[in-house]
N, C-alpha and C positions, 0 to 999 in steps of 0.2 A: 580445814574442814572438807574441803573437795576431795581429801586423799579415802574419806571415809563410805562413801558411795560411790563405786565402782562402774555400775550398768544398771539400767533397767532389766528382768528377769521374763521377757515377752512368749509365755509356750502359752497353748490352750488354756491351760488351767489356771494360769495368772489372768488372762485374757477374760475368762467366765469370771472370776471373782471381782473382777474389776467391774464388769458391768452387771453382777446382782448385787455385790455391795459394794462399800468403798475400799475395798483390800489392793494395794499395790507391793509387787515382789519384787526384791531389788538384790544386787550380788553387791556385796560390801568387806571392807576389809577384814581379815580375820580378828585382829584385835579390837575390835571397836563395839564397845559395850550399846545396849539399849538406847541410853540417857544421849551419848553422842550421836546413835543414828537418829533418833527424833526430834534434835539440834540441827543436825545436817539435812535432815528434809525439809524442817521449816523456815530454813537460810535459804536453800535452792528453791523452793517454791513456797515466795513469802503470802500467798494467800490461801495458805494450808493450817490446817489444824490438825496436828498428829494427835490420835486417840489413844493408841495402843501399836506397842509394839513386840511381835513375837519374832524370835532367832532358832536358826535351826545351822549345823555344818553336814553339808553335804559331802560326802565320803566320795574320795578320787575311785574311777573307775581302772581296771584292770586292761590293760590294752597286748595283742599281740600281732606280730605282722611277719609276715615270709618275706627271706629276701634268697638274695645270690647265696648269703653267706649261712642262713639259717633261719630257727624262731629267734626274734627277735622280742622279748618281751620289755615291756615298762607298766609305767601308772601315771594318770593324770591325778594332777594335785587334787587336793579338797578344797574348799570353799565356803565362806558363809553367806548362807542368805536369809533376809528378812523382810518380813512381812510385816506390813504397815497398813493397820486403819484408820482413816481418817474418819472425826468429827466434821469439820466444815471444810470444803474445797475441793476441786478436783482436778487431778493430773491427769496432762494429755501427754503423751510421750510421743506424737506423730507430729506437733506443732512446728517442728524445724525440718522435715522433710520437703 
């Protein structure tokens, strides 16, 4: 179950949703449907209550770079992430800093 939640997903805008509501953003394995990620959140933090969970995949970005030899072109992979409401409880993601 720990292979299904990857990282916490920490920019501004997970940042504000976390503290107007209970919404936390997390980067999670491709494969892993709804049902297992609101399994795997409430095994990692057992005094959670997952309300709702929305998924989205984020499209790899286009990357280019100069070198000695040339343009250099590639892509960063895609990703999925998911957004999680909680019912009752609240995640700190700084507590082991």
């Amino acid at each position: 179950m720990s292979q299904i939640i990857l990282a916490p997903v920490l920019t501004e805008k997970s940042t504000r949703l976390s503290d107007e509501g209970r919404h936390y953003s997390f980067r999670v394995a491709k494969t892993a449907n709804k049902l297992e990620i609101r399994k795997a959140i409430e095994d990692r933090y057992p005094d959670v209550e997952v309300k709702e969970v929305r998924t989205m995949v984020v499209r790899g970005k286009r990357r280019r770079q100069m070198t000695k030899r040339g343009l250099v072109q590639g892509r960063q992979a895609g990703w999925k992430k998911a957004i999680v409401t909680l019912r009752a409880g609240e995640i700190d993601f700084y507590e082991s800093v």
